[in-house]
Wavefront OBJ file of the C-alpha trace (Angstrom):
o trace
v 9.114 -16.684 5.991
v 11.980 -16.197 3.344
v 15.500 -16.090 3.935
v 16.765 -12.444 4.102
v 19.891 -13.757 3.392
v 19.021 -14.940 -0.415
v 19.439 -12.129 -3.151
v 16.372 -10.248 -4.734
v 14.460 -12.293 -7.582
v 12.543 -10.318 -9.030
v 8.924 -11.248 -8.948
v 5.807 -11.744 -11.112
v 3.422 -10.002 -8.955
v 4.464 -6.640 -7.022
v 2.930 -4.653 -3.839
v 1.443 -1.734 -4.046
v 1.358 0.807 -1.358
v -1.037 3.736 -0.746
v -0.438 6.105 2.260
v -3.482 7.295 4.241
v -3.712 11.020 5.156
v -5.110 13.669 6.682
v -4.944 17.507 6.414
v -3.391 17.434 9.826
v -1.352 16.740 12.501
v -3.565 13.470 13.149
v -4.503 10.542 10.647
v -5.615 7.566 12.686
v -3.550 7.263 15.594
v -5.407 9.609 18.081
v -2.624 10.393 20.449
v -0.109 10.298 17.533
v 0.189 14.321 17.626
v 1.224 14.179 20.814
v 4.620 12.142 20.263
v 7.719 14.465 21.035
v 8.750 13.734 17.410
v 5.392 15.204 15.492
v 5.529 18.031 13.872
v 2.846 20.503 14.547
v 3.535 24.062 13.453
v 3.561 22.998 9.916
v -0.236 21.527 9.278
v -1.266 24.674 7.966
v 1.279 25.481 5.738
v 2.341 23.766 1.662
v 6.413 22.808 2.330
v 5.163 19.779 4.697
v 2.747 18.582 2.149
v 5.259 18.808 -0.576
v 7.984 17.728 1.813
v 5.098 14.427 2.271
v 5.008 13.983 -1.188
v 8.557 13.932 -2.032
v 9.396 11.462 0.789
v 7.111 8.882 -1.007
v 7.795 9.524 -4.338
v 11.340 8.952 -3.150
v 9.845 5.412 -1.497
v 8.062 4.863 -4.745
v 4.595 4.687 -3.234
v 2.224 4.208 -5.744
v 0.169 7.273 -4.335
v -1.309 8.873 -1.070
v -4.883 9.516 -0.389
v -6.696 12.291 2.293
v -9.513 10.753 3.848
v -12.184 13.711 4.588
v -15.311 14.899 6.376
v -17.995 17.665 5.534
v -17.663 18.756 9.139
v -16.285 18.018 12.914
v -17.681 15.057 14.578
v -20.155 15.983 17.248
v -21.762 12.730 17.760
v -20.252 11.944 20.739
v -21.812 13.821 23.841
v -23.987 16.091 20.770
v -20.607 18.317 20.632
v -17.612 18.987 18.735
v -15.657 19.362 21.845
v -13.432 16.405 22.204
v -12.282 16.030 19.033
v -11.457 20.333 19.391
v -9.355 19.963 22.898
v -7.961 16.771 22.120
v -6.938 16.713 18.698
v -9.015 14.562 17.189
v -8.969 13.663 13.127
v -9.883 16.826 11.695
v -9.583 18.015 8.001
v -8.312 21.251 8.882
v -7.561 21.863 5.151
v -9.875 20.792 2.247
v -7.466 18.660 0.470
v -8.485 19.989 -3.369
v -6.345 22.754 -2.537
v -3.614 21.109 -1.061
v -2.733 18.474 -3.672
v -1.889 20.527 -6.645
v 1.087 21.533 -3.649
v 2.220 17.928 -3.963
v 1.244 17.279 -7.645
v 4.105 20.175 -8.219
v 6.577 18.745 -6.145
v 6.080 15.083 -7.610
v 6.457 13.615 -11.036
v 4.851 10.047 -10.758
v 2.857 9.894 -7.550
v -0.759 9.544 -7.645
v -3.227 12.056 -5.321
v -6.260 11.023 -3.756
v -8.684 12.597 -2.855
v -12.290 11.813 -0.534
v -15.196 13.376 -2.277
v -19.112 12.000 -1.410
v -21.676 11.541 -4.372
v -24.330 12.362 -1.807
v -23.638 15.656 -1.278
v -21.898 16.758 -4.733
v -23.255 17.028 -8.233
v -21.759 15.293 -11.109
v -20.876 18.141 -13.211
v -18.573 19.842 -10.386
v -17.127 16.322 -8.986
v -15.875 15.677 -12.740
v -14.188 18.985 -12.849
v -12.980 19.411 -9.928
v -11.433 15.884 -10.565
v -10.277 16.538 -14.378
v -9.267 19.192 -13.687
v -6.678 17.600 -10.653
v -5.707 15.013 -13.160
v -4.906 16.960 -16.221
v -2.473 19.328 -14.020
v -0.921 16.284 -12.561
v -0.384 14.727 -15.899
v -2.719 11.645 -14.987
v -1.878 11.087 -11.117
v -5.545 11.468 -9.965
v -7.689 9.150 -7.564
v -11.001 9.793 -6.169
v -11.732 8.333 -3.076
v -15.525 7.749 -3.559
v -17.941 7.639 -0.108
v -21.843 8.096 -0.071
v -21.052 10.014 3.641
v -22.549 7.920 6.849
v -23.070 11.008 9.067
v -26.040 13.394 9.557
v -23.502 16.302 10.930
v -22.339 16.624 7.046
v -26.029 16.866 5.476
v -26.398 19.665 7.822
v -23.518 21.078 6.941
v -24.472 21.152 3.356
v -28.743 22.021 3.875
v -29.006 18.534 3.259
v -30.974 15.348 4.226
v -28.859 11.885 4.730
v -30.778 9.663 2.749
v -31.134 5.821 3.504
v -28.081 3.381 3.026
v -29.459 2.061 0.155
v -30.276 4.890 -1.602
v -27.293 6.610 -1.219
v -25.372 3.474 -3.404
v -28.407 3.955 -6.062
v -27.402 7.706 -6.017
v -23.918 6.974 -6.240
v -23.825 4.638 -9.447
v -25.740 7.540 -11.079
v -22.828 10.115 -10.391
v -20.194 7.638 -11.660
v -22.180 7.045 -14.978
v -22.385 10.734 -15.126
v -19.111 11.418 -14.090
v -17.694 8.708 -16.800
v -19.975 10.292 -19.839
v -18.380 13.906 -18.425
v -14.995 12.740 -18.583
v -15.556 11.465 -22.201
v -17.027 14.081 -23.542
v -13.565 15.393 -25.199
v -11.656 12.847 -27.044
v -7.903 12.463 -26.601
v -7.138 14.317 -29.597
v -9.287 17.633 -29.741
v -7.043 20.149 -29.789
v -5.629 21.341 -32.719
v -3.672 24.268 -31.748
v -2.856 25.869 -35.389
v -2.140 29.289 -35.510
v -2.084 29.665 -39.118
v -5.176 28.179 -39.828
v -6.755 30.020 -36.606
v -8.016 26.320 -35.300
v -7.648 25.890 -31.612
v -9.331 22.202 -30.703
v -11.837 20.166 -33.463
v -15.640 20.667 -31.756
v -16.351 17.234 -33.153
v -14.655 15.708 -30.966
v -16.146 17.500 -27.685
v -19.404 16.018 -27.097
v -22.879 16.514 -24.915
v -23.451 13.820 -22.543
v -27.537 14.491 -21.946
v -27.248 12.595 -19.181
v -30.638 11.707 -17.460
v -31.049 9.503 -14.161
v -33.477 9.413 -11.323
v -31.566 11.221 -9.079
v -28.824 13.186 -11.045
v -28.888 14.866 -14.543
v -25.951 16.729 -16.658
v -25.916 17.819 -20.097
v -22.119 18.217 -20.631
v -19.841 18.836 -21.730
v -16.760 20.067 -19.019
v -14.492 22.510 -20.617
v -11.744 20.575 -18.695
v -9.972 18.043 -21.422
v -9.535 14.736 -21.331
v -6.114 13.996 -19.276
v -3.465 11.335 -19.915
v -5.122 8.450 -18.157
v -8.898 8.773 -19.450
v -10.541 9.204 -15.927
v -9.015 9.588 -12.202
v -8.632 6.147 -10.737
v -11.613 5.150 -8.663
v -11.191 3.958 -5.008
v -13.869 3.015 -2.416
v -14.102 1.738 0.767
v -17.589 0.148 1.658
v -17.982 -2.899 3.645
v -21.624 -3.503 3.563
v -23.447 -6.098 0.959
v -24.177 -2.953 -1.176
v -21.219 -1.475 -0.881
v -19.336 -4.310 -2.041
v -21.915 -4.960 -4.715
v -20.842 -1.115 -5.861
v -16.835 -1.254 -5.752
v -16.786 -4.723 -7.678
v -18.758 -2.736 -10.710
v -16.418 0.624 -10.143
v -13.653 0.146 -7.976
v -9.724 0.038 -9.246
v -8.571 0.516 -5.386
v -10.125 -0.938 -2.531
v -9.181 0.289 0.916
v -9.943 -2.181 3.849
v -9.248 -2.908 6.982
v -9.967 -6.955 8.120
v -8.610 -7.762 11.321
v -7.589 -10.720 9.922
v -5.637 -12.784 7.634
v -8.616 -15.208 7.451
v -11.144 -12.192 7.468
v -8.982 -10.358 4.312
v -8.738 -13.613 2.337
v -12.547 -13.875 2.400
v -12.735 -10.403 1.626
v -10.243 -10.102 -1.246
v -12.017 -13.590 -2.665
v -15.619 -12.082 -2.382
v -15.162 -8.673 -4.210
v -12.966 -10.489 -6.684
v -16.145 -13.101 -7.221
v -18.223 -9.892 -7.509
v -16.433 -8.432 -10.016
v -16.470 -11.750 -12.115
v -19.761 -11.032 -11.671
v -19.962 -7.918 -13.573
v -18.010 -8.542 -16.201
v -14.525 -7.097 -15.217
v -11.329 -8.958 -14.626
v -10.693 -9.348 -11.123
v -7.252 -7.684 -11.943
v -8.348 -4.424 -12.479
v -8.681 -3.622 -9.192
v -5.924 -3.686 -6.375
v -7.467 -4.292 -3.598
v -5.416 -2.975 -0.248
v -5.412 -3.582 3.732
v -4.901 -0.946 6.216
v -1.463 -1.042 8.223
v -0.346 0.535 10.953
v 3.276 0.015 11.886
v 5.913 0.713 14.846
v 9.622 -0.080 14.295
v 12.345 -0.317 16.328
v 16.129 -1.244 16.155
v 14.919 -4.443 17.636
v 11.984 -5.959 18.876
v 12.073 -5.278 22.333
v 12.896 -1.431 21.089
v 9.684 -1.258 19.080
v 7.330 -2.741 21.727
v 8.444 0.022 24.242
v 7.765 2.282 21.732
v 4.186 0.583 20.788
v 3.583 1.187 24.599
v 4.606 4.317 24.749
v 2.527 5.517 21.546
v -0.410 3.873 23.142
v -0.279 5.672 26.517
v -0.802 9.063 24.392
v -4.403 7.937 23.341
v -7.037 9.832 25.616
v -9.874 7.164 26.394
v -12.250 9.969 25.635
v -11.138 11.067 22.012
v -10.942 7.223 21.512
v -14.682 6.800 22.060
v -15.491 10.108 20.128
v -13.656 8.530 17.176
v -15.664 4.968 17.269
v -18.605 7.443 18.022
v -18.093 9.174 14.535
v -17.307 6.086 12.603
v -20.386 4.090 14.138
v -23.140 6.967 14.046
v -24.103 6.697 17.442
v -22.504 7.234 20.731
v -20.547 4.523 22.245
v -21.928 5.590 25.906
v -25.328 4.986 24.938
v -25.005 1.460 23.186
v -25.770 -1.536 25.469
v -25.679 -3.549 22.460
v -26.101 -4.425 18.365
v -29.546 -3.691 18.728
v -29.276 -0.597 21.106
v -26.674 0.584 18.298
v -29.445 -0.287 15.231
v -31.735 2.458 16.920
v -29.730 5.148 17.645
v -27.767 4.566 14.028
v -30.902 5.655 12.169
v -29.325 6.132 8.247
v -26.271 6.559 9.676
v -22.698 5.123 10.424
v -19.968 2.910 8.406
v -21.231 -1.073 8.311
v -16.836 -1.708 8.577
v -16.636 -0.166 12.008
v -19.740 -2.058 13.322
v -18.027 -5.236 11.644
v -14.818 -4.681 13.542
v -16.839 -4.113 17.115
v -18.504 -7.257 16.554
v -15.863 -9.493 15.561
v -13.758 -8.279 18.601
v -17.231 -9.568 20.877
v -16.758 -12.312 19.508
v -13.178 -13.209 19.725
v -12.630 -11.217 23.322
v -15.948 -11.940 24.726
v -16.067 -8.687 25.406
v -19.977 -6.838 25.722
v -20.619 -4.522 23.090
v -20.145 -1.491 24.881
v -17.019 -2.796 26.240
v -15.630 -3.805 22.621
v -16.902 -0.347 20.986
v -14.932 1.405 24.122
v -11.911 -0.664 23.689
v -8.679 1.114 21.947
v -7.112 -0.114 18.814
v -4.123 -2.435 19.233
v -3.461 -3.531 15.740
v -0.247 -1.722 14.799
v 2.325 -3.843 13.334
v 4.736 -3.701 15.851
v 8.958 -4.980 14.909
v 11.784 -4.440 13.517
v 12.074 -2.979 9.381
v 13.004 -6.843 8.849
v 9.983 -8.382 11.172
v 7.430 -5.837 9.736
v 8.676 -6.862 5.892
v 8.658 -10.568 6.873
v 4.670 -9.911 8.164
v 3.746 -7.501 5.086
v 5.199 -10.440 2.578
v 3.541 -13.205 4.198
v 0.224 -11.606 3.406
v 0.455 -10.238 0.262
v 1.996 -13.775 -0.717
v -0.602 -15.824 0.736
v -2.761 -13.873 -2.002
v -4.725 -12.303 0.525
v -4.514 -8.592 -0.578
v -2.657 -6.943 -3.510
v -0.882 -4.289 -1.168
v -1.199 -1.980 1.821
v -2.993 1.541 2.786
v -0.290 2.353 5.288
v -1.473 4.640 7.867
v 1.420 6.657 9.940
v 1.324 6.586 14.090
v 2.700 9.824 14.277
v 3.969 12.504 11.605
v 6.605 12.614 9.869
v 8.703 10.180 11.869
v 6.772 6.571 11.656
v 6.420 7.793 6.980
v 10.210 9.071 7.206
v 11.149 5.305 9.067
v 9.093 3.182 7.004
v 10.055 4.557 3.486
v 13.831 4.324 4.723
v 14.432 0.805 6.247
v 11.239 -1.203 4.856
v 10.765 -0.521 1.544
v 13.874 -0.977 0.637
v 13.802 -4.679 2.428
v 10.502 -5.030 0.165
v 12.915 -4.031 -2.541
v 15.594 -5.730 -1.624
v 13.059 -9.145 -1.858
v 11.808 -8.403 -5.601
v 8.222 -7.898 -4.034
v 8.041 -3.778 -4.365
v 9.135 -1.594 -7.201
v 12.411 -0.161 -7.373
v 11.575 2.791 -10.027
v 8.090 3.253 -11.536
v 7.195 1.893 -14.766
v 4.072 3.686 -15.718
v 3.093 7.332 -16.576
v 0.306 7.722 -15.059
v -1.286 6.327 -11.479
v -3.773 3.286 -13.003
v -0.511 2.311 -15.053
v 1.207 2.035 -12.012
v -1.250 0.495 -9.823
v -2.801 -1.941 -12.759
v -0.011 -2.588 -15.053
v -1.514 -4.737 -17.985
l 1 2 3 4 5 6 7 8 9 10 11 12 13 14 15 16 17 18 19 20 21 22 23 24 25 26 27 28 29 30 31 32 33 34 35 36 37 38 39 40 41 42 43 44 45 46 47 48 49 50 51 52 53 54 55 56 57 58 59 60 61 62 63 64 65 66 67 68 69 70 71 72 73 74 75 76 77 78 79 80 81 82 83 84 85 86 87 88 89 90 91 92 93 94 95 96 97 98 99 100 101 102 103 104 105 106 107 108 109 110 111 112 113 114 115 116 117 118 119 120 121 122 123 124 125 126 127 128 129 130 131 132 133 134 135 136 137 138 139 140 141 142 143 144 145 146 147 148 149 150 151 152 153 154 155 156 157 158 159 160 161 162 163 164 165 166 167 168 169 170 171 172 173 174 175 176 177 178 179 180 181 182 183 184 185 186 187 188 189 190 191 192 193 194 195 196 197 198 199 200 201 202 203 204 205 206 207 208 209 210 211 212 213 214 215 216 217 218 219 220 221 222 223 224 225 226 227 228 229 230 231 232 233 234 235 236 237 238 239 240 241 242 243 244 245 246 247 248 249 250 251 252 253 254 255 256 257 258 259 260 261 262 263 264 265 266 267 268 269 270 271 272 273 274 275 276 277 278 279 280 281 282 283 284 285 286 287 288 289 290 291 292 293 294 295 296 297 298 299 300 301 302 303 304 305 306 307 308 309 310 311 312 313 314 315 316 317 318 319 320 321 322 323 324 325 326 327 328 329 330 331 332 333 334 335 336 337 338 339 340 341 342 343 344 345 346 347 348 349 350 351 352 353 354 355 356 357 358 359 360 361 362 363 364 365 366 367 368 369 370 371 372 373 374 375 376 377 378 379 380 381 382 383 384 385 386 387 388 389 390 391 392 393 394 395 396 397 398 399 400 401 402 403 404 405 406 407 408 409 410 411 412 413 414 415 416 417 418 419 420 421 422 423 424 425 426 427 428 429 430 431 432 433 434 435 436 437 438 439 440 441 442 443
């Protein structure tokens, strides 16, 4: 671990850091709303999303994303009803509407956004998404899912099709979306009055796009913004997934349980992109992190135990239920959980369940049942000694950090870590870049 006594050097390679959200008073803590510090009469309302924004913009964050379902879970029991009474992570807000609140109170941070190419078209997920990133003067990210739950294909008259076809599907929107966003060149628009020219139609052009599963003719009427395209995140865990981010991907959120599992991780998608053709810098690939600080250590443990006796057992199980597809109180095992799965669930939480059989010995019902204990848990120094060592071991380019409770665990970590990243040369002190990609993937 480095001496926190040596001055900054500046170096080479810097972290990036992402925050994961949600449009409300939960993100991935379940009990989190309940801490006597969380704010809850503001979820509904723009000042604590622009309030959100400023505090990391003021931390330098590279950007924020809002995770996001077509629907309430109801897997769990067949009902909605846990997650209802006990707070569980609900979208109570679509976030399109709420990050043009944060993209005015902001300058450089980028805004992400979760948006499925199973259950949108092309034409209206590259508008929607232009349109985001021209207002934000090239801040945009699209978090990019397939959607692993039957509940949201209902929602929309839909079908959930297989695993596999849903990635086929999916690199058909991208191309689509791509030829959309390029259908105006940089410089179209004239704007001269005297000669009555607004913008040069030669260079807006139809796309004619033609797949197996999605067509578009083009072109938007939205232009093209600062940075080309929104950045493109994803998130999947499965062969095909990864097999999809390496071609697309320019943020990777993961969550490996362990040093050893994020190095192979990191060194596999990186291989995969090789693979394709792209550099394996262009994408920064980041690992989810949870953290608890304290004045000291013994400080932040009471306060790690404390935050875990808020969890209900119940809306603990209805979460795994939602993640895995299937629920937890009917799976005696992998194969139990194959069954009731059918096309659905995400192939990271079933990962997670079975590496914790295999390190705890647990069963699989008793893993799937078992609550989360993976915050990092210190002081500001102690968590910036952990975050270093992994980022340095070359393990991960950065961190998705994920707050315990809101605003207090954001408001803590932007005040007395980052500046200790800072303070170590590891983590920006101003931004550099105009636009989000610059920032995240400076050439």
């Amino acid at each position: 671990m480095p001496d926190r006594s040596e001055p900054a050097v500046q170096s080479r390679r810097q972290m990036h850091l992402i925050a994961y959200s949600k449009t409300g008073p939960t993100a991935r803590h379940v009990g989190g709303w309940r801490h006597p510090e969380s704010t809850l009469d503001d979820f509904l309302r723009p000042s604590r999303y622009a309030q959100y924004a400023r505090t990391l913009e003021d931390a330098k964050f590279d950007g924020c994303f809002f995770a996001d379902l077509i629907g309430i879970y109801d897997i769990y029991g067949g009902s909605y009803e846990t997650y209802i009474r006990n707070g569980g992570q609900i979208s109570y807000l679509d976030p399109m509407v709420v990050l043009p609140v944060m993209a005015e109170a902001t300058r450089h941070l980028g805004l992400g956004i979760t948006l499925s190419t199973t259950f949108h078209n092309p034409y209206h997920l590259a508008r929607w998404l232009g349109s985001l990133d021209v207002l934000s003067g090239g801040r945009a990210a699209w978090n990019i899912v397939t959607s692993a739950a039957e509940l949201e294909a209902r929602n929309v008259g839909g079908e959930l099709p297989p695993r596999e076809e849903r990635y086929d599907r999916a690199d058909e929107v991208l191309e689509a979306c791509c030829a959309l966003w390029n259908s105006w060149d940089a410089d179209a628009f004239v704007l001269d009055k005297e000669k009555g020219v607004f913008a040069d139609p030669r260079k807006v052009h139809y796309v004619d796009y033609e797949g197996r599963w999605v067509r578009t003719r083009g072109p938007l009427p939205t232009p093209r913004s600062p940075q080309g395209r929104p950045v493109l995140m994803q998130a999947g865990s499965s062969d095909r997934g990864r097999d999809f981010a390496a071609r697309w991907a320019e943020a990777i959120f993961t969550d490996q349980p362990s040093l050893e599992a994020l190095r192979a991780f990191y060194d596999d998608i990186k291989g995969r992109m090789v693979g394709q053709g792209r550099r394996p810098e262009d994408c920064a690939i980041l690992n989810a992190a949870t953290f608890v600080i304290g004045e000291t250590e013994s400080i932040a443990r009471e306060r790690a135990e404390y935050l875990r006796s808020l969890i209900n057992p119940e809306t603990w199980a209805a979460r795994v239920s939602g993640s895995l597809g299937a629920d937890v109180r009917q799976v005696e095992d992998e194969a139990a959980l194959a069954n009731l799965q059918g096309t659905q669930g995400i192939q990271g939480a079933t990962d997670r369940i079975l590496l914790t059989v295999k390190d705890k010995g647990l069963s699989f019902r008793e893993a799937a049942k078992a609550e989360s204990n993976n915050e990092i848990v210190g002081t500001p120094g102690q968590i910036a000694d952990h975050l270093q060592h992994v980022f340095e071991s070359g393990a991960c380019d950065g961190f998705i950090v994920a707050p315990t409770y809101f605003p207090g665990m954001i408001e803590q970590f932007c005040r007395s870590v980052v500046p200790e990243l800072q303070r170590r040369g590891i983590f920006r002190r101003d931004y550099t870049g105009r636009t989000l990609r610059e920032n995240l993937l400076p050439a």
